[in-house]
Phi, psi and omega in degrees: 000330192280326174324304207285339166310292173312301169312335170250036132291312191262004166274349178272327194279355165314314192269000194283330184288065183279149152248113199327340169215137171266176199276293196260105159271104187277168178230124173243075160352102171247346152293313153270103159325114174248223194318136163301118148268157210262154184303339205269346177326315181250128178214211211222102181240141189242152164205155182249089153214136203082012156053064159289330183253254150327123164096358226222239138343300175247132204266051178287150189256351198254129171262137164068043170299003134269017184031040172261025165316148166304313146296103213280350194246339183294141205074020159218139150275079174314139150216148183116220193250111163219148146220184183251124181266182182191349193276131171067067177264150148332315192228141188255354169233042155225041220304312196303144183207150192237156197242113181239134204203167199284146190278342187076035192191104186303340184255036184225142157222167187263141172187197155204155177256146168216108183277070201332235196267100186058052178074161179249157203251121159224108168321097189307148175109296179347108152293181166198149211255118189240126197207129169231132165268127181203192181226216194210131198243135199064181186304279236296141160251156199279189146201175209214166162212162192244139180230152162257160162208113165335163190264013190241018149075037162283163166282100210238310133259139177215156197215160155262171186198091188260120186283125173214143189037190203254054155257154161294129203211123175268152184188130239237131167209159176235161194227138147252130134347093170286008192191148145290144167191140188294338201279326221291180186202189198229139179238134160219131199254148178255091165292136137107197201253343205273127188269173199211158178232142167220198181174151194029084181273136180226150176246112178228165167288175197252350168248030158316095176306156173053011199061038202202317205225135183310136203285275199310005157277310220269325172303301161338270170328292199291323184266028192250330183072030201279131194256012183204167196219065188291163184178112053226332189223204341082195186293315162319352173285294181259008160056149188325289186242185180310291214297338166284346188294181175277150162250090197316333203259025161258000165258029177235169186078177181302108179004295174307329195255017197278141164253167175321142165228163129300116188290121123027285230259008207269006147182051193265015179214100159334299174310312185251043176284134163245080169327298217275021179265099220225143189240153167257355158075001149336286173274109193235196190305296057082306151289314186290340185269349158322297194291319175316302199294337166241020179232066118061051158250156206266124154319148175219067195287146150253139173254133157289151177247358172125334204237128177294158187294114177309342179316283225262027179220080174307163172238036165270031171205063196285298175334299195296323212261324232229136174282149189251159196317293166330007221216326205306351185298322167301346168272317191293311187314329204274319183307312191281344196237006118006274190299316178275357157307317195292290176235037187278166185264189210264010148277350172275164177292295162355297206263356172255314157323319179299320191256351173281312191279338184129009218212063173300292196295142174301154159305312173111006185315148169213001165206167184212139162241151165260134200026140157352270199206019190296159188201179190048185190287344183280357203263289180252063161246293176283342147328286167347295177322318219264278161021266202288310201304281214285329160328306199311291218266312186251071186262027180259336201293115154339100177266114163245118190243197181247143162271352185096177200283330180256173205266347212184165185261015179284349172258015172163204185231052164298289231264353174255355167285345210224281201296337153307338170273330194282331203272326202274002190250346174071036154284154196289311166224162185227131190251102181318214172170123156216131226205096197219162171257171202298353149287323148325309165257020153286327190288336180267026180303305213244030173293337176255015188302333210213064184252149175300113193298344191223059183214180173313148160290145225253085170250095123332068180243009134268033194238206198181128149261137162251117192317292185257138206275026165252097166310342186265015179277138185284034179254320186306021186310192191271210137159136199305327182297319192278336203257347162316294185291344170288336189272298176329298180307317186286338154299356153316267204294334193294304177298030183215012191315302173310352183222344162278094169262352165178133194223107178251094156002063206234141027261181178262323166258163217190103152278133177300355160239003165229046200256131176236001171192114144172167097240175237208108196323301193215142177238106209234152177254233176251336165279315207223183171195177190213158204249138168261162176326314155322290177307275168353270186331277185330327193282322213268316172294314203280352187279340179220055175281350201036172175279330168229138165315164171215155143319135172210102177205137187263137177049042153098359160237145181308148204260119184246351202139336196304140165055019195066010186271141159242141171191164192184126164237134147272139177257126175242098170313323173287346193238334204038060193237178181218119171248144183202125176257105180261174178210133210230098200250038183265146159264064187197118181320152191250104171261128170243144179256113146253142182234121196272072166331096152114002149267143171310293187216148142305139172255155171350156181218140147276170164210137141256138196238115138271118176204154171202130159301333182260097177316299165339316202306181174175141178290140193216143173316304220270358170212117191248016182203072164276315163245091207213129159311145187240134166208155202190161185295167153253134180316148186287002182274353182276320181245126198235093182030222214280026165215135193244115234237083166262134150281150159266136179250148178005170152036050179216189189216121171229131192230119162274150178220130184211000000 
């Protein structure tokens, strides 16, 4: 109590230093309402990528639970007689099985360890959902025991577990944890003489949302207020090569039975290799339309369009790498029945699936993307195809395509080239990318002031300011300056609603020990995770987006960067409320007027402040509220009828709301 005391003391004293004339006077139009912003406005976008999912997200705790590593053992340590089978399986696309069988020796024993992802996180308290599927090798029946073990490799809980007869049998136990501990791991001893086959061993913790997910990511996510979900990628979307891409209908149906894919991402940084990164595709399509529904955002699923991530495929090896247009029905097909996945009724083959998993009512989809970060003529020649297929069949369904990886035409004329395609092709949005440093978005503050109104909408579904213009560089950090310059460029998309329709961060997640890019929305160990300066800025637009733009202008122009000031005002219909963002990237205090045109008086106001003196700083597991919103009323002395009276301080993101 005394904290949340402080913190609004030092959110007031931002503003206690008035001066009989401010330096900057505004004006806020409170009578025309201008463009709807749309609920989809502020989101989210995820790719497993920084072991986002597996190790990440989904909160399986056992690496290579179906033992289908290319390496059939990697994440387990064996000792005794153990192997790996394929014969007679459980699963028929998950084939590999492990064999556990008596050792010849009374003093020897058999078993195996899974240190899952960088250790498993273990909780005091905790329960854990512990699960195998297995059998019995010969007549006799077995047993088996499941242990936790510490990172200082004491036994800290074991349960048996007795195996009957040579069927495939699932079968279940719980552990509690006595102590946290980050290290920990998992052992299973084969007791007694009698041998066991087992297969898709699993761990989740008991406070798993949905038994599927980290309960304190998914708090993270929900409390971002995200008004869109892009999902799954990004370049996993289009995989080194095809065969690498995500495929949604290998992440559906029963679990057990989902197969192995290769991540993208498990050695495209030479520096920063991760053999062992692999997706189970546990968390799949199906899960991601879960999580939409419940961190109350509109889906935005990506489709491969046919083509491998042009990076790392030229396209003088077009032939070799890329399915051709004539060829393309197996793609179009995964789009349509997608699309009957979502919201087919539950008599289509699709929508019975959807209702078999648990999910009798539709999604509610309404929108799709086709390809990634694609560019040139291999892009909407096969976009097209897609087009007329989902027009045809689905023409309320939304189409979202790409302008390509840069922002702009200084390395060629990709990007005016890819919105000229997108337009003659008539998608509905086009989705920008940018990855910049923090001049690059102060110079695009007015970048969408003068974009063409009757051409596709405006998806900002890629950006980041970035210190350093290497993402895989350890310089690259969450760090206040960016997420600063990041708050700015977003008064941007807001005085721009009408042609900015939807803006997703990327990437959203980071374990601090599998990170292969960033800087990174939220950052997580095995225990905790931490909302970075970054995370805020995003929370703070989805938490106060309104329903319409206002006017906002000092001497007759949008406050854009002049004297370093950024601003944006929205009118919230549902609140009857006027939120005005200011964002102050000068090291020099602000005095500021706005005066809210066409109201009698202001009634109470809140203010929340994000600052920081240290451009550099940044929030870490081991100190997470280095930078955190500060928020409090404004005095009522501050506001004289319709008009409200502030310093702005240095360096800060400040949001009124009255």
């Amino acid at each position: 109590m005394k904290k949340m005391r402080l913190f609004a003391t030092l959110a007031v004293a931002a503003l206690a230093t008035m001066t009989a004339s401010a330096q900057h006077q505004m004006t806020v139009q409170t009578k025309k309402l201008g463009a709807a912003i749309q609920p989809t406005m502020y989101g989210i976008f995820f790719e497993d990528i920084n072991f986002g999912a597996d190790g990440g997200l989904y909160a399986e705790l056992v690496e290579n639970r179906s033992f289908e590593f290319p390496q059939r053992l990697m994440g387990w340590n064996t000792f005794g007689n153990v192997d790996v089978e394929d014969d007679d399986p459980a699963f028929e696309r998950n084939p590999h099985y492990v064999r556990l069988e008596n050792s010849g020796h009374r003093d020897k024993f058999t078993g195996l360890e899974n240190r899952g992802f960088f250790g498993m996180g273990l909780k005091k308290g905790m329960k854990y959902n512990f699960s195998v599927y297995a059998r019995t090798v010969g007549s006799n029946d077995a047993k088996i025991r499941v242990e936790l073990i510490g990172s200082d490799n004491e036994v800290i809980a074991k349960h048996g577990i007795a195996i009957q007869g040579k069927s495939w049998k699932k079968y279940t136990t719980t552990l509690e944890s006595p102590r946290t501990d980050a290290k920990g791991y998992m052992r299973v001893y084969l007791e007694g003489t009698n041998g066991v086959d087992l297969d898709h061993v699993s761990l989740f913790p008991q406070d798993a949302w949905k038994g599927l997910l980290r309960a304190d990511l998914v708090k993270d996510l929900k409390d971002l207020h995200p008004g869109v979900f892009r999902f799954p990628g990004g370049c996993i979307v289009e995989g080194t090569d095809l065969n690498s891409r995500y495929q949604w209908k290998n992440s559906v149906g029963p679990v057990e039975n989902r197969p192995l894919n290769e991540n993208r991402w498990n050695y495209t940084f030479p520096h920063r290799l991760y053999p062992n990164y692999y997706q189970t595709y546990g968390l799949g399509f199906y899960e991601f339309f879960l999580l939409s529904e419940e961190i109350g955002a509109q889906a935005l699923p990506v489709l491969s369009v046919g083509l491998a991530c042009q990076f790392q495929n030229p396209d003088e090896n077009a032939a070799k790498c890329h399915v051709a247009v004539d060829d393309l029905q197996p793609y179009i097909d995964d789009a349509l029945d997608l699309i009957e996945f979502a919201n087919g009724a539950t008599t289509t083959k699709w929508g019975k699936l959807r209702a078999d998993m648990g999910h009798p009512q539709p999604f509610n989809l309404k929108q799709i993307g086709i390809g990634n970060e694609q560019w040139g003529p291999l892009y909407p020649e096969r976009l097209e195809k897609f087009v007329k297929a989902i027009r045809a069949k689905y023409p309320q369904m939304k189409i979202v395509g790409s302008s390509g990886p840069s922002p702009d035409d200084k390395d060629g004329k990709q990007f005016t080239y890819g919105w000229e395609q997108m337009k003659k092709l008539k998608a509905d949005l086009v989705d920008e990318h940018y990855y910049r440093s923090p001049e690059w978005f102060m110079e695009n503050v007015t970048r969408y002031d003068k974009y063409d109104r009757k051409g596709p909408k405006v998806f900002a579904g890629e950006y980041a300011c970035h210190i350093d213009a290497n993402p895989a560089s350890p310089t690259g950090k969450n760090v206040f300056e960016a997420a600063l310059a990041e708050a700015a460029i977003m008064t941007g998309f807001e005085r721009n609603a009408d042609i900015v329709h939807m803006a997703t961060y990327a990437p959203l997640f980071s374990h601090v020990e599998g990170w292969q890019w960033r800087p990174d929305l939220i950052w997580m160990d095995n225990l905790t995770t931490v909302r970075t300066p970054n995370y805020y800025v995003q929370q703070l637009y989805g938490q106060n987006p309104g329903t319409n733009v206002l006017s906002l202008t000092e001497n007759k122009k949008p406050v854009t960067g002049q004297d370093g000031l950024c601003a944006s005002a929205v009118y919230d219909k549902n609140k009857d409320q006027y939120i005005l963002k200011i964002v102050n990237t000068s090291s020099k205090e602000q005095p500021i007027e706005v005066t809210f045109k066409g109201l009698k008086s202001l009634k109470k106001g809140r203010i929340t402040i994000l600052h920081s003196s240290n451009p550099r700083a940044e929030n870490t597991i081991a100190k997470k509220n280095v930078i955190v919103p500060r928020t409090a009323d404004v005095p009522a002395e501050f506001i004289k009828g319709n008009v409200v009276s502030a310093n702005i301080p240095p360096k800060s993101f400040v949001v009124f709301t009255f």
